[in-house]
C-alpha positions in Angstrom: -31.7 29.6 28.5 -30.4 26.4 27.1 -29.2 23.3 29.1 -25.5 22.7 29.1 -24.8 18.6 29.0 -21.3 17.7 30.0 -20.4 14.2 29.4 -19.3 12.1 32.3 -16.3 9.5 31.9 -18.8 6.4 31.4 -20.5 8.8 28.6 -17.2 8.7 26.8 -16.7 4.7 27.2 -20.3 4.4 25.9 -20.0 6.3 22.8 -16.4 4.7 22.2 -17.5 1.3 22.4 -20.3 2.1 20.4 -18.5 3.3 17.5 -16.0 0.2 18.1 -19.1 -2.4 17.6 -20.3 -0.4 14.7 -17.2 -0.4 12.9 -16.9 -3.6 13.8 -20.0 -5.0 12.4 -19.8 -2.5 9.2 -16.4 -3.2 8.2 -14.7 -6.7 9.0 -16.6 -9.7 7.5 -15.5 -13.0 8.7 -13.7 -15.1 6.7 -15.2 -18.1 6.1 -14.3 -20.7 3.6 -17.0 -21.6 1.3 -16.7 -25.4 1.1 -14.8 -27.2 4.2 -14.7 -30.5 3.1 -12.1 -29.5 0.4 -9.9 -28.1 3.5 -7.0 -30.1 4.9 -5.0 -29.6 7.6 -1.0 -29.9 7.7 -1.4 -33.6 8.5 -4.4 -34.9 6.2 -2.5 -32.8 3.6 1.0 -34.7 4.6 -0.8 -38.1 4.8 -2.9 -37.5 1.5 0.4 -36.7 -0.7 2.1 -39.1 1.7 4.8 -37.4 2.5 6.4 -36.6 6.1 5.2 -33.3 8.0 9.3 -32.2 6.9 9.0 -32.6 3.4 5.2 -30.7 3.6 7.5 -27.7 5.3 10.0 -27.6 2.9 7.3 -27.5 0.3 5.5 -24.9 1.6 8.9 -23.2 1.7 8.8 -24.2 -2.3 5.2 -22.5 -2.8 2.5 -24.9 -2.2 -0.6 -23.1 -2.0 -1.2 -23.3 2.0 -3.9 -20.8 3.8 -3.3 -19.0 7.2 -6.2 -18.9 9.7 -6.5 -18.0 13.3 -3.0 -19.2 13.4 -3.2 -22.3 11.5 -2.1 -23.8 8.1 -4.8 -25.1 5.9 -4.4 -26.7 2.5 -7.1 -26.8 -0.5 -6.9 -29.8 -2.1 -7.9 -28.9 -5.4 -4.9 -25.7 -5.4 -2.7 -28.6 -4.4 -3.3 -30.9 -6.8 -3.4 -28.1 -9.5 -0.1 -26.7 -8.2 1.5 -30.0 -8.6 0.2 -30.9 -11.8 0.6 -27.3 -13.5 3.7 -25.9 -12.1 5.7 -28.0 -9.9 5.3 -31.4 -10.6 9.0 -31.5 -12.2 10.7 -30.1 -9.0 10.1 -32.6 -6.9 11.4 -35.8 -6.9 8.5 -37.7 -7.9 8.7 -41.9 -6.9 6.5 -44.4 -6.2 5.0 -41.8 -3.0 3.7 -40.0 -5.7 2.8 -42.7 -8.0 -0.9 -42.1 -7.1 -1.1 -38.5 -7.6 0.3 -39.0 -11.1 -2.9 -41.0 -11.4 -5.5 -38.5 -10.1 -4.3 -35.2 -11.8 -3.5 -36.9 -15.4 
């Protein structure tokens, strides 16, 4: 005659959790970024471009490449400095806060 098993409630939480940590570990890889010294933040980004944290919104608005991370707005500076020289230079009103980028990207 066989044994019958009948799973208790803290069975169930065991196997669940299990599965959870093993999908976990299978499936999500964590995002990291694969060279953080090209990474700025809303503010280095604002004072590098020195602009005002407004105008750095309103660009954003515009389609500056920006990044979203754990809740927070990261910049790369090389997909800035591309999008400005490539695309959008003529849009914004380029003046002597400018000046310098004019110099780096050509």
């Amino acid at each position: 005659m066989e044994t019958l098993f009948i799973p208790t409630e803290n069975d169930f939480k065991r196997w669940v959790k299990e599965a959870v940590k093993e999908f976990i570990t299978e499936q999500i890889q964590p995002v990291a970024p694969q060279n953080t010294d090209d990474l700025l933040n809303r503010k280095e980004v604002a004072r590098f471009l020195r602009i005002s944290l407004v105008t750095l919104t309103d660009w954003i608005k515009r389609g500056l490449p920006s990044h979203k991370q754990r809740g927070r707005i990261y910049f790369d500076k090389k997909e800035v400095l591309d999008y400005i020289k490539e695309k959008k230079i003529n849009q914004f009103k380029i003046g002597s806060k400018l000046h310098h980028l004019k110099q780096q990207v050509g």
